[in-house]
C-alpha positions as CSV (number, residue, x, y, z in Angstrom):
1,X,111.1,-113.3,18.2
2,X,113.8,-113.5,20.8
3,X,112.4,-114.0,24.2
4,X,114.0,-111.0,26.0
5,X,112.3,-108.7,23.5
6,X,109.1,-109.0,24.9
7,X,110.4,-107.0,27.9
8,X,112.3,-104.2,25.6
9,X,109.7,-102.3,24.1
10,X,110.7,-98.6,23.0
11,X,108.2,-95.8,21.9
12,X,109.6,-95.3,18.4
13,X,106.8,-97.0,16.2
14,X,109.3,-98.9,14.4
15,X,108.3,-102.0,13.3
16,X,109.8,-105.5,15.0
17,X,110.2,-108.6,12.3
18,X,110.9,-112.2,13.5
19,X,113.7,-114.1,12.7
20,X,113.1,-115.1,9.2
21,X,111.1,-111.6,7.8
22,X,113.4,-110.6,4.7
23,X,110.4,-108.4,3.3
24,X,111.6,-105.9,0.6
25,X,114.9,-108.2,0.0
26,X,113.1,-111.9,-0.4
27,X,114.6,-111.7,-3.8
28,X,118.2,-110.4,-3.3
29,X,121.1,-111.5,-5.5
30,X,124.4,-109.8,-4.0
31,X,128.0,-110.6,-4.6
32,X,130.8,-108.5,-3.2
33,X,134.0,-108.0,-1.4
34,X,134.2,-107.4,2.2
35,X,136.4,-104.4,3.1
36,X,135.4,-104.6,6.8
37,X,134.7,-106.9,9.5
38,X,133.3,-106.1,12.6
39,X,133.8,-107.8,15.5
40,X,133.2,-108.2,19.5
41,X,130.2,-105.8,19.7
42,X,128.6,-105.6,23.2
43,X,127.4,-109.1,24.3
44,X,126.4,-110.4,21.3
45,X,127.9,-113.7,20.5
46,X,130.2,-113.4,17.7
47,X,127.3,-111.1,16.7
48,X,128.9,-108.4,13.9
49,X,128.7,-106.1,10.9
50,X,130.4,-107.3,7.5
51,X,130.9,-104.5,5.1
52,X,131.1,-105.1,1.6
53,X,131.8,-103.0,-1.6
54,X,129.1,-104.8,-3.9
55,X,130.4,-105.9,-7.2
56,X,126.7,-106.9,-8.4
57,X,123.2,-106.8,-7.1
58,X,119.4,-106.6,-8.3
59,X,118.7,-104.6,-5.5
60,X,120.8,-100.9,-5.2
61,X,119.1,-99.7,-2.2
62,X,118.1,-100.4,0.9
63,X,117.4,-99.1,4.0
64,X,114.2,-99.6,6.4
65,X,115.8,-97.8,9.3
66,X,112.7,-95.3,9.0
67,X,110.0,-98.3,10.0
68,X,111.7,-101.1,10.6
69,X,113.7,-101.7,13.8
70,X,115.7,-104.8,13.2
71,X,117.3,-106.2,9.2
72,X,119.6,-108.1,7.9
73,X,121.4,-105.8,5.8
74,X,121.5,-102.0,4.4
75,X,122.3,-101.5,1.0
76,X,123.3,-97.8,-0.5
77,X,125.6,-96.5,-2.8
78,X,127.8,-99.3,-4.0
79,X,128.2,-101.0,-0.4
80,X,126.3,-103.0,2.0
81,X,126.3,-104.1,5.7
82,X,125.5,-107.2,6.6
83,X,124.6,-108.3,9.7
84,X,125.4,-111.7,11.0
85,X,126.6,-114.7,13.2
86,X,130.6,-115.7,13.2
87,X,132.5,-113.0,12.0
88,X,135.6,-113.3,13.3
89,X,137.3,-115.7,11.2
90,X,136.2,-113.5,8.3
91,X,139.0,-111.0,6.4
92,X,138.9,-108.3,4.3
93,X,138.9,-109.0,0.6
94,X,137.0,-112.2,1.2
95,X,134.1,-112.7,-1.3
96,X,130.4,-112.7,-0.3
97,X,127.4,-114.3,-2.2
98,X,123.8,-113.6,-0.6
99,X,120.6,-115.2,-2.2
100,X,117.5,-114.4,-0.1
101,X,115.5,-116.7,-1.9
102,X,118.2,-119.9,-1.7
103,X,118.6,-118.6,1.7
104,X,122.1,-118.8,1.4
105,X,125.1,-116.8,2.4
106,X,128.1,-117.6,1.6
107,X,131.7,-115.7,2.3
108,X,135.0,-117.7,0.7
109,X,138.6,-117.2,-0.7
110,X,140.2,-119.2,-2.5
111,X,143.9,-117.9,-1.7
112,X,143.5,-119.3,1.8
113,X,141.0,-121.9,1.0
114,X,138.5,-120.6,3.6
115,X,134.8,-121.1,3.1
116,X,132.1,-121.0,5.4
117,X,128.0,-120.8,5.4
118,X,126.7,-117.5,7.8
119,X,124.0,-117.2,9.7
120,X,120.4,-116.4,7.3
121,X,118.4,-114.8,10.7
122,X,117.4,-111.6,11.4
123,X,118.7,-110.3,14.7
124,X,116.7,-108.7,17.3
125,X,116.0,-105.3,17.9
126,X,118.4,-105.0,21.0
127,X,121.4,-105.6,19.2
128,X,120.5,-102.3,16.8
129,X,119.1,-100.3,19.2
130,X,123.4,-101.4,20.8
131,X,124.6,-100.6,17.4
132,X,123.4,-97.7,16.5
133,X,123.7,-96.3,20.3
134,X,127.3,-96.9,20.1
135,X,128.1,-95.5,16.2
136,X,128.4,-98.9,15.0
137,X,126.7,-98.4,11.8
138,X,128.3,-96.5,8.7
139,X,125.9,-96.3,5.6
């Protein structure tokens, strides 16, 4: 857990994971194409939201918004949003591969030779409460 959660604790019942808590997606295969990167939210250090139209997956949906207060992605209808560490350098119609169980993520194009590792954490609770506060989120 990050350490300034302890002092952020809303009445909503949601549930809080640590850092490494990929329940209901331990086994996710996903490869896709992002169609959206965002970047600069809040104070979050290069904290942002990749969106991705999935061109395969084991897992079609996803979404623990309902009892779960921070995730690393949400999957529904064809798309997904990811969220992670060191976006900026990312571009639309980059290619993504996530494998929960490899704990690897991977985004890379071969047109402009770019390929880079991203963060495999689950962010904390602030930055959703942030992103969903400010309309952030669009699946």
């Amino acid at each position: 857990m990050f350490r300034d959660d302890i002092f952020y604790r809303p009445n909503d019942n949601l549930k809080v994971v640590d850092v490494k808590d990929f329940r209901g997606i331990e086994n996710l295969k996903l490869t896709g194409e992002v169609y959206e990167v965002v970047d600069n939210i809040g104070n979050y250090h290069g904290t942002g939201i990749l969106r991705v139209n999935i061109i395969e997956t084991n897992i079609e949906y996803y979404d623990p918004r309902d009892h779960q207060a921070n995730y690393y992605c949400i999957i529904k209808n064809g798309k997904a949003e990811l969220y992670v560490k060191g976006v900026s350098d990312i571009k639309p119609n980059d290619s993504i591969l996530v494998n929960i169980s490899e704990e690897k993520s991977i985004v890379f194009n071969s047109k402009r030779n770019y390929n880079r590792q991203l963060s495999f954490i689950v962010y904390p609770r602030r930055f959703f409460d942030f992103i969903k506060r400010k309309g952030y989120q669009e699946i």
